[in-house]
N, C-alpha and C positions, 0 to 999 in steps of 0.2 A: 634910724632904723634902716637897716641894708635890707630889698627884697631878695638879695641874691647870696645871702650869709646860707642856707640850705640848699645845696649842690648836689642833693641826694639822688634827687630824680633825672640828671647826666649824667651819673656815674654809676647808674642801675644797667645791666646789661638789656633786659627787655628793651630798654630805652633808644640802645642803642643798635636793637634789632629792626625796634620800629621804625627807627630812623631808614633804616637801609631799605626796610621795605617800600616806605612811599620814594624814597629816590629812585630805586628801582620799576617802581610801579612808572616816577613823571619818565623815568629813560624810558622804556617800552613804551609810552603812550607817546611819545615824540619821537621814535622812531618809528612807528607802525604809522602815523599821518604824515613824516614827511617819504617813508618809504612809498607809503599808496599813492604822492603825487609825483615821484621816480618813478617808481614802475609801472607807468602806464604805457610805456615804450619798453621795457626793461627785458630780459630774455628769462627763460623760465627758471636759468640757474641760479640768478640773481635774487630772483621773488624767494624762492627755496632757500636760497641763504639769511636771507632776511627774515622768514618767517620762523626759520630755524631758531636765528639768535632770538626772535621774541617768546617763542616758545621755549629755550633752556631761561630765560630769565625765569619766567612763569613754574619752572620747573625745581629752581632755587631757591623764587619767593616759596612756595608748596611746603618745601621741607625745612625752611628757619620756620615758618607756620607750627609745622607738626612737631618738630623736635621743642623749638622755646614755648609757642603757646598751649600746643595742648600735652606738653612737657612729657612727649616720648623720651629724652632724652635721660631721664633718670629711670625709666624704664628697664625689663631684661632685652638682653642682647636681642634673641629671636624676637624680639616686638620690633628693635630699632630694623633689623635687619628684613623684615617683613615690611615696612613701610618704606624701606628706600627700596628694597626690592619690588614693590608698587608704583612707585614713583617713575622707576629705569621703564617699568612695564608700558605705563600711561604716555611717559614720552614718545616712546617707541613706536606704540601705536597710533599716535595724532601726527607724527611723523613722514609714518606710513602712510596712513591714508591720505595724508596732504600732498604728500609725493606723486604715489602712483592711484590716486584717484581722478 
């Protein structure tokens, strides 16, 4: 008896959304601790770039979220086009305030 004879569930694409997601999730969790023990010296454009990339990662995972799980993606256009246009909005502004706050 092979356990490995149903390959179904590696070849599901959810599958391989999820996967992206937690790798994405350990990348931004390992570079947000070893960024916060760089930049305790670090100059303010550095931080900002850094917090930048953590934030587009979070802004990526967001929308495989909404598009495969709660499956906007078979959706009409204006719905898809309304949650990415959400999405640009939210970056934008945590962007902002992280900036010039």
């Amino acid at each position: 008896m092979n356990p490995f004879r149903n390959l179904s569930l590696f070849q599901n694409r959810l599958t391989h959304v999820w996967a992206f997601l937690v790798a994405t999730t350990l990348a931004s969790w390992w570079l947000g601790g070893s960024a916060h023990r760089i930049m305790e010296g670090a100059l303010a454009q550095e931080r900002f770039t850094t917090t930048s990339i953590i934030i587009a990662i979070a802004i990526i995972k967001m929308r495989l979220v909404i598009w495969h799980f709660m499956e906007v993606k078979a959706c009409p256009r204006w719905l898809r086009w309304t949650c990415d246009a959400w999405l640009l909005s939210v970056a934008i502004i945590v962007l902002g305030l992280y900036r010039f706050a």
